[in-house]
N, C-alpha and C positions, 0 to 999 in steps of 0.2 A: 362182597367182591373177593373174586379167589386172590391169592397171594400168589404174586409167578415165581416161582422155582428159583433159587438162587444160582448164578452163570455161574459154570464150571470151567476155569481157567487150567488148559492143560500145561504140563510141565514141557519140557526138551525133548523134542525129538531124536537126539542123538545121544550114545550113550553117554553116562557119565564121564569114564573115562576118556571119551574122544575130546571131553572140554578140559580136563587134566593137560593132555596129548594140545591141546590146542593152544593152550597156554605157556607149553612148553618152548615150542615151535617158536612163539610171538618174543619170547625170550631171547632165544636165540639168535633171532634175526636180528633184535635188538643189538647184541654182542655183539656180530659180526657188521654193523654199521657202526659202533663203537670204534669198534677194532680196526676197522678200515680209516674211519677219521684220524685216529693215530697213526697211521699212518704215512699220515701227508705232511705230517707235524716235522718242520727242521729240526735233524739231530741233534742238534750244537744248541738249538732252544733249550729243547728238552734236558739236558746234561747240565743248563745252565739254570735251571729251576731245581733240577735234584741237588744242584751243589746248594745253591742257596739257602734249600731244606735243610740239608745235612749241617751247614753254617750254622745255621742257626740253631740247630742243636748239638752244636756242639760237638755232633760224629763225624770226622772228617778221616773216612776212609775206604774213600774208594777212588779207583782210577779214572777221574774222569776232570773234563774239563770244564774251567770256569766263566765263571759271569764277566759279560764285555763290557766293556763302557757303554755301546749303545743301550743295553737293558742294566747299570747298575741300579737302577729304580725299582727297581722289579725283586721281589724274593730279598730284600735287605731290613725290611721291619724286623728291629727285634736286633740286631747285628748292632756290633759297637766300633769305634773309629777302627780300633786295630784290625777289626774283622775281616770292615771293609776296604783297609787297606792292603793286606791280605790278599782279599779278593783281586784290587784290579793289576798285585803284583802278578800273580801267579796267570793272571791272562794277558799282562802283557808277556809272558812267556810261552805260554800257551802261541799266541800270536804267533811267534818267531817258529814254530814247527806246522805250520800250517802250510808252508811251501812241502810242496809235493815228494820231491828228493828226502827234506827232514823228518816227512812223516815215517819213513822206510827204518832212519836210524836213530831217530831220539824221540822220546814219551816221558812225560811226565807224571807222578802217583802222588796224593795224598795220604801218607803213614800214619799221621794223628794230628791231634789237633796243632796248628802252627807248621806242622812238620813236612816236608815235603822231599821227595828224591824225583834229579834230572837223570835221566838216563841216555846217554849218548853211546851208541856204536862206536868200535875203533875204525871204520871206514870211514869213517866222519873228521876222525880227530888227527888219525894216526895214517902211514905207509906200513903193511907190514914187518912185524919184528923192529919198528922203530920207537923212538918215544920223543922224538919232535914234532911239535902241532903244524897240523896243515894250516896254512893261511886263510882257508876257509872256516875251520875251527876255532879261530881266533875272534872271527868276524862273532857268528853264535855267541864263545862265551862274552865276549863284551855286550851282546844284545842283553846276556841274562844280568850280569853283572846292573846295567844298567835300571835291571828293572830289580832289583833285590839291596842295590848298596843302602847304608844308613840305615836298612830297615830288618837288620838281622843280626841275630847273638850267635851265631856258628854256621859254616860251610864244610862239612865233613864230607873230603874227596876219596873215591877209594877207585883204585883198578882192581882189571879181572882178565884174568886170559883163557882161553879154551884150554884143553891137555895136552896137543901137541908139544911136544921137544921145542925148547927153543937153546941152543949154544953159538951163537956168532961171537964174533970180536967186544962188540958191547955188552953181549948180554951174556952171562951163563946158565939162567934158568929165568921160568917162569915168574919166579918168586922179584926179579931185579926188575924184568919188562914190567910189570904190575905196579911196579912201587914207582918206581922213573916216568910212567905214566901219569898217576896220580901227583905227581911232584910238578909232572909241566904243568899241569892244570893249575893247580896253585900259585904258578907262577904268575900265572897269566890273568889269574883272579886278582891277586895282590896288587901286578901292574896296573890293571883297570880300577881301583879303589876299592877292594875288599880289605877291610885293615888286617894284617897279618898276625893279629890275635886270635882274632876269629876262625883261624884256617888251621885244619890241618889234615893230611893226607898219608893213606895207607894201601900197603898193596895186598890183596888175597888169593894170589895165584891164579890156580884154577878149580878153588875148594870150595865156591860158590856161587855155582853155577845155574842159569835161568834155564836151559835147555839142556837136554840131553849131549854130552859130546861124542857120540856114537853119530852125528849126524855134522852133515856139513852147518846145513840152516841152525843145529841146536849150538853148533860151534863158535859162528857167526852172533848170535844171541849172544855167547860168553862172554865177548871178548869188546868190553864195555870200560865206560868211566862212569861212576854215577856220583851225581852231589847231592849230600844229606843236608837241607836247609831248615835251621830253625828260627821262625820270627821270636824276637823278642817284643815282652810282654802284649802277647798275643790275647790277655782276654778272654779264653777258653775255659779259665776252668771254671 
């Protein structure tokens, strides 16, 4: 009996490269359905899983905002009492800038571990060339106060002004608005329950500056209060 021929199984009809090229492609589309899904993802989610990360290891430096109450379950494995207490202070502060007006003139940053600076605009705080707090500023810092008392070893306030000339009756330079700035703040910290050990306040002109003051917008930037907060025994290191 003859033996039949053994079947000859042909290869790909297409060149090699075109299955490279094909692969490619399948990649890509991949990405970009990736990328799209990320898309739809809520910001303030997202921000609240990086901080979590970050928490937990212990790098706490970046500007962004934290974990809510509704998700404190979420991204706190590993995270210790102070951490997470930490955490729901600086969102309930975060909260208070989420009206639409406050997002314009205050932001909050994480400097380092525990550490943190508010940033408030002088439209917010102050009347031009003044250094008595609006009544709507008052309202703010008690929010923050509220969410910070008992649970911190320093409030380091400083002002800042843009370059313009300032000489009126109260003030003779930069150097007094800045400093008479930062003083009303503290005052109003201390009133609300910040123990006045904790506190102290400084002015730096216009020598430290966030924007350009060659510009109105980079002016408006300058001309700031900002509070340096440190949690005590924060557990960080």
């Amino acid at each position: 009996m003859a033996l039949k021929p053994p079947e000859i199984i042909e290869g790909p009809k297409a060149p090699f490269w075109l299955t490279t090229y094909g692969d490619m492609v399948t990649l890509l589309l991949t990405f970009f359905v990736l990328m799209f899904a990320m898309s739809t993802i809520n910001e303030r989610k997202f921000l609240q899983a990086s901080y979590s990360l970050q928490a937990a290891l212990g790098v706490l430096e970046k500007n962004i905002s934290v974990i809510g109450e509704e998700s404190m379950a979420i991204g706190t494995t590993g995270l210790n009492e102070d951490q997470i207490d930490l955490l729901r202070s600086l969102d309930a502060i975060a909260e208070l800038f989420e009206d639409v007006v406050l997002q314009e003139v205050a932001s909050m940053e994480v400097v380092g571990p525990g550490q943190v600076v508010v940033r408030l605009g002088d439209e917010l705080l102050f009347d031009p060339g003044r250094a008595n707090l609006k009544p709507e500023a008052r309202l703010v810092l008690r929010g923050i106060v509220q969410s910070i008392v008992g649970k911190t070893d320093q409030v380091w306030v400083e002002g800042h002004t843009d370059n313009l000339p300032i000489n009126n009756v109260e003030f003779s330079s930069n150097w007094e608005l800045s400093t008479a700035r930062a003083v009303s703040v503290v005052r109003v910290l201390q009133k609300e329950g910040v123990p006045a050990e904790q506190l102290a306040a400084v002015g730096h002109s216009e020598y430290i500056p966030l924007g350009p003051n060659s510009t109105a917008a980079g002016r408006a930037l300058n001309r700031r209060v900002e509070l340096y907060i440190s949690w005590s025994d924060q557990g960080y290191e």
